[in-house]
FILUMVEX-510871 format. One record per residue (C-alpha): residue number from 1; y, z negated, x. Coordinates in steps of 0.2 Angstrom, whole numbers, plus 5000, padded with zeros to 4 digits. Layout:
k NUM; py Y; pz Z; px X .
...
***
This chain:
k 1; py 5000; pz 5000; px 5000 .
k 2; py 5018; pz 5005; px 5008 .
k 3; py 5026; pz 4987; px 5014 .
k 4; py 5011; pz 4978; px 5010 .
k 5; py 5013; pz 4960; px 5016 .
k 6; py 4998; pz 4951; px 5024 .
k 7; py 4994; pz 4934; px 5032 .
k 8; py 4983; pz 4929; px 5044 .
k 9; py 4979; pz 4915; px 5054 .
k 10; py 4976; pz 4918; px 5074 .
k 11; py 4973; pz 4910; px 5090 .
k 12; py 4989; pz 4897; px 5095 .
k 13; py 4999; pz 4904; px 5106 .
k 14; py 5014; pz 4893; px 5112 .
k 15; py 5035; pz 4902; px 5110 .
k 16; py 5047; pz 4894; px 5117 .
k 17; py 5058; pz 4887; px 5101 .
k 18; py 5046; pz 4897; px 5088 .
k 19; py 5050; pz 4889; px 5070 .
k 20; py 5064; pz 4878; px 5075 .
k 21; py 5083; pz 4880; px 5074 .
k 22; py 5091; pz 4881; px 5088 .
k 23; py 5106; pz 4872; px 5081 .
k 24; py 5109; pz 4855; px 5081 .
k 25; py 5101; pz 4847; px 5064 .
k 26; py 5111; pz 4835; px 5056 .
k 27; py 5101; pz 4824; px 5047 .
k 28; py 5112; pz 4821; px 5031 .
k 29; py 5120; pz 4839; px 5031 .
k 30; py 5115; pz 4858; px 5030 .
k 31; py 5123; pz 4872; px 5033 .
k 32; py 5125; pz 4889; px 5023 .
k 33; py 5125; pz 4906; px 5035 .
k 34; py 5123; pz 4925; px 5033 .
k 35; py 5128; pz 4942; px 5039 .
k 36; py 5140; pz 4955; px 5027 .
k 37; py 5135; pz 4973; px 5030 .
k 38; py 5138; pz 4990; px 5022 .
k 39; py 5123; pz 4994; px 5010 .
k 40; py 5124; pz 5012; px 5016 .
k 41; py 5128; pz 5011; px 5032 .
k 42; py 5119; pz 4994; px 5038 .
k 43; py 5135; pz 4993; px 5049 .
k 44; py 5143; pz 4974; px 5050 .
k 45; py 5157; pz 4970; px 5039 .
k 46; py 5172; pz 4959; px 5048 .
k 47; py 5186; pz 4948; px 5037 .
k 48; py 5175; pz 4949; px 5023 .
k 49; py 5182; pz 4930; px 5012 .
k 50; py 5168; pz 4917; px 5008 .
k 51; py 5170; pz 4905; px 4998 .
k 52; py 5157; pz 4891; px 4996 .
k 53; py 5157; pz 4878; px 4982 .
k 54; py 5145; pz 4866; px 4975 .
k 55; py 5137; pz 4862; px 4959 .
k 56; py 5132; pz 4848; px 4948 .
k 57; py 5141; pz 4831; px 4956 .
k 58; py 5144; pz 4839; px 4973 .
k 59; py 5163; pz 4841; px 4971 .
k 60; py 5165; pz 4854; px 4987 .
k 61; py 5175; pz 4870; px 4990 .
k 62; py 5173; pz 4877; px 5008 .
k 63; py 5182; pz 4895; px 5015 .
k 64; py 5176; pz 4905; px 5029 .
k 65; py 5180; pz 4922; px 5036 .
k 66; py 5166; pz 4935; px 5043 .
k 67; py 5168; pz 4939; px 5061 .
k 68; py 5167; pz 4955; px 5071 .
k 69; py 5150; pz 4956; px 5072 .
k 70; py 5146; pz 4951; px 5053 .
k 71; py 5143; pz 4933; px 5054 .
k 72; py 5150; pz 4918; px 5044 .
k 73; py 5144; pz 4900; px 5044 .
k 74; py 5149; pz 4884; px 5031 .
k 75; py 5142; pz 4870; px 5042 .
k 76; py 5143; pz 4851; px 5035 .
k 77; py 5138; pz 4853; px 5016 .
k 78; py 5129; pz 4839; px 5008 .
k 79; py 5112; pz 4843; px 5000 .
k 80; py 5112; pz 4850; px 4984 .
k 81; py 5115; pz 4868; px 4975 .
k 82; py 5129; pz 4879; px 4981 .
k 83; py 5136; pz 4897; px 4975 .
k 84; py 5144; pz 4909; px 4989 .
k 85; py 5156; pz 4922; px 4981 .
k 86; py 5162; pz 4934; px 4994 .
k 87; py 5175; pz 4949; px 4993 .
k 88; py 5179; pz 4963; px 5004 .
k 89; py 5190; pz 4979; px 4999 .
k 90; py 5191; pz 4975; px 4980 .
k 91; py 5172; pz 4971; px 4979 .
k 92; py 5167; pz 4953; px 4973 .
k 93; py 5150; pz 4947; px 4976 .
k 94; py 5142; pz 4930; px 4970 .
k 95; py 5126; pz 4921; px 4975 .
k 96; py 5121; pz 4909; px 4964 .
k 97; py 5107; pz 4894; px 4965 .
k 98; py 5107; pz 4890; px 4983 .
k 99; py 5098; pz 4877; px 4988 .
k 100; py 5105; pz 4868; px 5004 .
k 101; py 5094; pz 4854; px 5011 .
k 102; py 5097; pz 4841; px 5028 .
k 103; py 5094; pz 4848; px 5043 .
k 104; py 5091; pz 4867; px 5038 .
k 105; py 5100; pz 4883; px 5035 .
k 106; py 5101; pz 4892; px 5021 .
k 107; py 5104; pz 4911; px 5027 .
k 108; py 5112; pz 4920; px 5012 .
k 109; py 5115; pz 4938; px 5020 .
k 110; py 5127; pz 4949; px 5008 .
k 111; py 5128; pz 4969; px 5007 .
k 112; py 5143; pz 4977; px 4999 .
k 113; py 5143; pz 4995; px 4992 .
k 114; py 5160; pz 5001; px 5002 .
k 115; py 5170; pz 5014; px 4989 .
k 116; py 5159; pz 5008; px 4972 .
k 117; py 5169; pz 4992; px 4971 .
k 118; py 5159; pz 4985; px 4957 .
k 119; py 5154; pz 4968; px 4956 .
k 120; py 5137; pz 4958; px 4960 .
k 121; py 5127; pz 4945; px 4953 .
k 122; py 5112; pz 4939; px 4963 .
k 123; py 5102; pz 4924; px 4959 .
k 124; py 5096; pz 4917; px 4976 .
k 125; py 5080; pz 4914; px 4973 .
k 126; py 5076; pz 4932; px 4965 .
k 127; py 5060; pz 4940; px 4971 .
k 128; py 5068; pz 4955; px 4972 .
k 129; py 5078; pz 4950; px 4987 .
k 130; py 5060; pz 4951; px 4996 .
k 131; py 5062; pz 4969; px 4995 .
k 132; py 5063; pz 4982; px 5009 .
k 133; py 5081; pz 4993; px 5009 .
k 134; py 5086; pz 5008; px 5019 .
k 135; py 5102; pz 5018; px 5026 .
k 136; py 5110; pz 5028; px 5034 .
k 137; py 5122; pz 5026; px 5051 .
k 138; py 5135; pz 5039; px 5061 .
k 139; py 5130; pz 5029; px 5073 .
k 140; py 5111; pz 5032; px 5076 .
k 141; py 5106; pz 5051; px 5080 .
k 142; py 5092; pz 5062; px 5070 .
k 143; py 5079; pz 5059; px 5083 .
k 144; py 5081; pz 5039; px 5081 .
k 145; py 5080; pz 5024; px 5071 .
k 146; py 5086; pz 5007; px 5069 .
k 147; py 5072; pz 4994; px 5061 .
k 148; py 5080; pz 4976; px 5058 .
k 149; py 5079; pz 4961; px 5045 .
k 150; py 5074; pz 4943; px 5045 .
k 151; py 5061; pz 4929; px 5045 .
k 152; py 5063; pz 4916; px 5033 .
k 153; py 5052; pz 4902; px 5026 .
k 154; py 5047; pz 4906; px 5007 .
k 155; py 5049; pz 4889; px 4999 .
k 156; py 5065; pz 4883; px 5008 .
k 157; py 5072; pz 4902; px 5013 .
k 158; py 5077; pz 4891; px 5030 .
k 159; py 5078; pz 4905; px 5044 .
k 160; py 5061; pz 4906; px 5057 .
k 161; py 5070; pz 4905; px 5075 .
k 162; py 5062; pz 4911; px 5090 .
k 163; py 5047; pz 4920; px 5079 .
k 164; py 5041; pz 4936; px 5091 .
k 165; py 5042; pz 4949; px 5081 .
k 166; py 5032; pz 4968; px 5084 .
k 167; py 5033; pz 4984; px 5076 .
k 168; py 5020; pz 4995; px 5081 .
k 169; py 5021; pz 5015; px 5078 .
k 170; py 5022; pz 5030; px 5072 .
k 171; py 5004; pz 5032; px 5073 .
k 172; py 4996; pz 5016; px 5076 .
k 173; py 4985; pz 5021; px 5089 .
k 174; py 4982; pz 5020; px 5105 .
k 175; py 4994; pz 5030; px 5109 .
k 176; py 5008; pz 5023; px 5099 .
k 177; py 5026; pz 5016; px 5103 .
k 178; py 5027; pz 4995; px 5103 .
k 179; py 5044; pz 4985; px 5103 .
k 180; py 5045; pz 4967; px 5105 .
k 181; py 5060; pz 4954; px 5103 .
k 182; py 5063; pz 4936; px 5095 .
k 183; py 5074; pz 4933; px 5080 .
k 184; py 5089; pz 4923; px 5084 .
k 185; py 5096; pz 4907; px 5076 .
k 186; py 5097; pz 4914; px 5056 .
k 187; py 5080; pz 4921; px 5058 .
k 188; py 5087; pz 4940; px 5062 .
k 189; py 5078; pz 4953; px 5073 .
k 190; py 5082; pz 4971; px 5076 .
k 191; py 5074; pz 4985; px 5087 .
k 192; py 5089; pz 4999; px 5090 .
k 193; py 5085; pz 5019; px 5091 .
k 194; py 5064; pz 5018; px 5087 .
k 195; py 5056; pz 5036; px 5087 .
k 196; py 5055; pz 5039; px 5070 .
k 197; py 5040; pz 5036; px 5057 .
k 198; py 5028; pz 5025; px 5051 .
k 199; py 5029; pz 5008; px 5058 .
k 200; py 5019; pz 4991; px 5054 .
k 201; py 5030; pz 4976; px 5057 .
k 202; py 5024; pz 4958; px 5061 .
k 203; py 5028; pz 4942; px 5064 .
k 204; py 5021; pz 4927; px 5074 .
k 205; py 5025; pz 4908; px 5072 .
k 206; py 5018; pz 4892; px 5073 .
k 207; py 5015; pz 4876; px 5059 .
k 208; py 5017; pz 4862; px 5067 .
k 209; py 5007; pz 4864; px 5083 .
k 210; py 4990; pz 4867; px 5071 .
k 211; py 4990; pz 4885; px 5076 .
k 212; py 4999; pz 4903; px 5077 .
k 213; py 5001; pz 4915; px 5062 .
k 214; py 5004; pz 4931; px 5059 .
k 215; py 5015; pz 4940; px 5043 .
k 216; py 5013; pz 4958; px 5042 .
k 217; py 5021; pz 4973; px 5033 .
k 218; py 5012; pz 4989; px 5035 .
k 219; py 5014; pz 5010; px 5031 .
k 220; py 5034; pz 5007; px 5034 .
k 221; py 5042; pz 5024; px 5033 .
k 222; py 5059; pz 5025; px 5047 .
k 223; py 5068; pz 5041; px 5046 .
k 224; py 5078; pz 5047; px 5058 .
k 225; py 5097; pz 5044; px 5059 .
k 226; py 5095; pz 5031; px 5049 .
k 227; py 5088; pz 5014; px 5047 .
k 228; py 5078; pz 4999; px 5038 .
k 229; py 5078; pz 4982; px 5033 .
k 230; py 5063; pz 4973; px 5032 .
k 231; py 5061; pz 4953; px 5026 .
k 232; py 5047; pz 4944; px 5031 .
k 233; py 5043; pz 4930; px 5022 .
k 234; py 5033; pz 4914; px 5029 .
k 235; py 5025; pz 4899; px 5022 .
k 236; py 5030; pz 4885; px 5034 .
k 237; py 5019; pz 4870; px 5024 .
k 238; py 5005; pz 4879; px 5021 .
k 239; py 4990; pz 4869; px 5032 .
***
């Protein structure tokens, strides 16, 4: 099946800060993170306004501002649930149902349709987010390829750092193409100008020191001049 997603279990292997944040974790706070891109063009999205408040009791308004290379960061919230409502070039977006708990990140990642200006409504927790997305870049030539996306715990959506993460093709055999990195501190990984076609990406973290899995996504079509996002999803607690 094209993107399927398996789980297996394998032999431990040790990485160096493989499921842990590299940030320091305070024990009474979280912290709300994420990357703003172009839906059409993957490319990273500076000065897009954030604004963070919470729900329910938590009585909280927080403002941030994307930087050159995408990023934004609400550090300091007190557990609870959160919305993020971001707006660049006349475009308003809004995450709802954000669950921020101590000591993790919740990586909330927001793509804007530059020139169709309509609003957006996501619910956080919405399957659908799980789902693999493609464009198109000026950036990368016909005979290349961009893969990217994250690594992210199911249950908690806290990121995955220092997971090692492969994609293997075209081809998958012998004689096929490998690329190797490790996601950084929101669980992100990207492999720039890939030959073109069909790809299986994995990932490989540890539980607790019980052991080493693997989460794969298989018959990935990359074309050239273009790119993919592809979102791996983890179960941290299960033995």
């Amino acid at each position: 099946m094209l993107g399927a997603m398996r789980v297996m279990y394998v032999p431990a292997i040790v990485l160096a800060g493989c499921g842990a944040s590299q940030r320091p974790a305070v024990a009474n706070e979280g912290t709300i993170a994420g990357l703003a891109r172009d839906h059409d063009t993957g490319d990273p999205i500076a000065k897009a306004e954030i604004r963070i408040r919470g729900a329910g009791e938590i009585a909280i308004a927080r403002a941030a501002t994307t930087d050159r290379a995408g990023l934004y960061e609400a550090p300091h919230l007190r557990p609870g649930r959160y919305t993020v409502t971001a707006s660049f070039a006349g475009q308003p977006i809004e995450v709802d149902d954000i669950t921020v708990r101590a000591g993790n990140i919740a990586v909330v990642d927001l793509t804007f349709t530059l020139g169709r200006p309509d609003p957006q409504y996501t619910v956080f927790s919405d399957p659908k987010s799980g789902a693999i997305s493609r464009f198109r870049s000026p950036h990368v030539a016909a005979e290349a390829a961009i893969i990217e996306g994250s690594v992210a715990d199911s249950a908690t959506r806290a990121p995955v750092v220092g997971a090692a993460v492969t994609a293997t093709g075209p081809g998958g055999g012998a004689g096929s193409s490998t690329v190797e990195t490790i996601t950084d501190d929101l669980g992100h990984y990207r492999f720039e100008l890939v030959p073109p076609g069909a790809y299986t990406v994995s990932a490989y973290y540890s539980i607790g020191g019980r052991g080493q899995i693997e989460v794969r996504r298989g018959g990935i079509e990359v074309d050239g001049g273009g790119g993919v996002i592809v979102p791996l999803w983890v179960e941290l607690e299960k033995p």
